[in-house]
N, C-alpha and C positions, 0 to 999 in steps of 0.2 A: 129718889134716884135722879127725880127730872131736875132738881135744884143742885144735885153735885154737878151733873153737866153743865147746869148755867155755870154753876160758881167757877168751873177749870176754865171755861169758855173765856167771863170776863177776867180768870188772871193771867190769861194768855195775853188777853186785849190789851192789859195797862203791863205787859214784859215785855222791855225792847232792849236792845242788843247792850245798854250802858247798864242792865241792869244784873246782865250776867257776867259780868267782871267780878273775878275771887274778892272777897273782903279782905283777902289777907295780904293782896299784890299793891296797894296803893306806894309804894316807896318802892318796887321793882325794878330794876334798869330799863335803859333804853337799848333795845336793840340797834344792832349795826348799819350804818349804808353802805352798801357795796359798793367796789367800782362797779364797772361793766368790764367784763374780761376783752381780749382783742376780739374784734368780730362782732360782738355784743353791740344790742341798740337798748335804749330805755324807756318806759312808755306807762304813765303814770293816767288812772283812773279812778273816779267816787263816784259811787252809785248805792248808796246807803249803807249800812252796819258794812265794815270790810271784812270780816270774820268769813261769807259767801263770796263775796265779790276777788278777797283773795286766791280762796278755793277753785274757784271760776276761769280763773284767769291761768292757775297752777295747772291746771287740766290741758292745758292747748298744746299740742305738737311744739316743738321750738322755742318754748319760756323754759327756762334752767332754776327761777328762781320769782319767788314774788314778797314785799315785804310791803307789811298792812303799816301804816301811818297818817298823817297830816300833812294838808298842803292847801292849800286858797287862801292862805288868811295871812296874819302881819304879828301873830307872836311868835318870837323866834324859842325852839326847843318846849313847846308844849308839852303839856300831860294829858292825860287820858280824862282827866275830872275838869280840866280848864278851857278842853274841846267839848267836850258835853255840855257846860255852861254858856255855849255858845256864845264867847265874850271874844273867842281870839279871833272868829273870820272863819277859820279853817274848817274843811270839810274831813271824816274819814274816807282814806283812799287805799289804792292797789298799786305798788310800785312796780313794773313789770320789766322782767331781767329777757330778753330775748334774740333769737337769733334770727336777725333777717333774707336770711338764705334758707331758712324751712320755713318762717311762716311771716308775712307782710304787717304791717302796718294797719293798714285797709283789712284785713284779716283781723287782728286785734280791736279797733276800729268797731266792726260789728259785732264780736264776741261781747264787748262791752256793752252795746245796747240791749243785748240777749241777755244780759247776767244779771237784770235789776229794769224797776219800772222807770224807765225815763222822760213819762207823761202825769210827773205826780211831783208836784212844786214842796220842794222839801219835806220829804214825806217818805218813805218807805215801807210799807205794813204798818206795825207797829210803833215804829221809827219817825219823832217826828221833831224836826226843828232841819237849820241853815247845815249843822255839822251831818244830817246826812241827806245834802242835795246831791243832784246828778251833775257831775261836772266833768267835762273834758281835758285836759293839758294838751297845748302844742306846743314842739319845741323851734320849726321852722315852721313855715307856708304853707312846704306843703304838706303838713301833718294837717294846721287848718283846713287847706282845703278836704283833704280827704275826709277828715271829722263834719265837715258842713256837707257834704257830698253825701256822706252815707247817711246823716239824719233826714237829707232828702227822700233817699233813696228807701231806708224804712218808712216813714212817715205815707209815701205813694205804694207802700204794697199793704198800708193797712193793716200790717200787723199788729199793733194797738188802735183802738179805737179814740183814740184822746193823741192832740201832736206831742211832741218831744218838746219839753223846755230844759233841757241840759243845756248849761251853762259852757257855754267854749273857749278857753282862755288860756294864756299866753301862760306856760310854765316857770315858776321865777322861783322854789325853794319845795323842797322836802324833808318833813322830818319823822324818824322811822317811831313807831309807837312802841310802848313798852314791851319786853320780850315776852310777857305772858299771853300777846296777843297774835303772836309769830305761831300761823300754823294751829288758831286755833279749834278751828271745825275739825281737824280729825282728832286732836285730843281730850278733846268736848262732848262726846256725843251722846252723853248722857246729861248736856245740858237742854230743858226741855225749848229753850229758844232754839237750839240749834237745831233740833229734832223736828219743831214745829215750823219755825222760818227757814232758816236756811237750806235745810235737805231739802223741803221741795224748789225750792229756788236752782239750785246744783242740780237738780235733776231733771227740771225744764229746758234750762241753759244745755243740760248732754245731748239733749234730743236736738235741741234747732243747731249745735255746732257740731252735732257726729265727727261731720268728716275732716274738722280741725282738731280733735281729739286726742292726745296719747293714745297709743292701743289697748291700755288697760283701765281707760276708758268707756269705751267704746262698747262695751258689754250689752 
């Protein structure tokens, strides 16, 4: 018995988020980029496998919408196997559909840092190369500042032990990943990554953002 435990242990160890991709989606479409509707701002995030990081972000009072893809890097319309390869630059990210009259920027801002270890240099659990670093998007100044503002502002209350090396950089392109990857923590959940990584990630992230939460949330 003690050797099945090792054994589930170390297949947990070497299963990361590229590994749970269907075998059967590899030639899948690519899902949509949205506008932003009138009112609408957009607010793009990586902070390792997007699979949580979308889910995370889906959660927060005043986002309508979040779509999981690519962005930091210099190939244009990537795939799912050519980001893994870490050959294009590109990180997986959380494209964030929101309204800024329920919930800020600055607000978004630190749900991000909560949603993913942002003191671990490409690296996430399991997750390990450049495609899933922590990285930030700004689209003005004062998106920057805010982003440099709040990894102060976490970094001085200690709530990690190790500082933030999140990456903060100037938003230049998005491209949305394939559709099987739209939304896939809740139709997943009998995949055991998601079961083992992800939920408790989503479930960290509900505690320190309660009261940015959707109500049915909030449980």
């Amino acid at each position: 018995m003690k050797n099945l435990v090792i054994y589930f242990a170390a297949l947990l160890m070497f299963t990361g988020c590229a590994d749970g991709q269907s075998k059967n989606n590899n030639g899948d479409a690519f899902a949509p980029v949205p506008k932003p509707a009138a009112g609408q701002a957009v607010a793009t995030f990586g902070g390792g496998c997007f699979w949580s990081m979308s889910e995370a972000m889906s959660e927060l009072k005043g986002v309508s919408k979040v779509v999981s893809g690519y962005a930091g890097g210099k190939t244009k319309n990537p795939t799912y196997r050519e980001v893994s390869s870490q050959n294009t630059g590109h990180a997986e990210v959380a494209q964030v559909y929101y309204d800024p009259k329920v919930i800020s920027y600055a607000a978004l801002a630190e749900a991000f840092f909560f949603a993913h270890d942002p003191t671990t240099l490409n690296r996430q659990g399991p997750d390990e190369g450049t495609d899933y670093r922590s990285i930030a998007f700004y689209r003005n100044d004062a998106e920057k500042n805010t982003l440099l503002n709040t990894i102060k502002k976490v970094n001085q209350s200690r709530h990690y032990s190790n500082p933030i090396v999140t990456q903060v950089v100037p938003f230049t392109a998005f491209y949305a990943a394939e559709n099987y990857h739209q939304g896939y923590y809740r139709t997943n959940g009998d995949n055991p990554y998601i079961s083992s990584v992800s939920e408790p990630k989503v479930m960290k992230f509900r505690k320190a953002m309660k009261a940015e939460l959707k109500p049915e949330f909030q449980k």
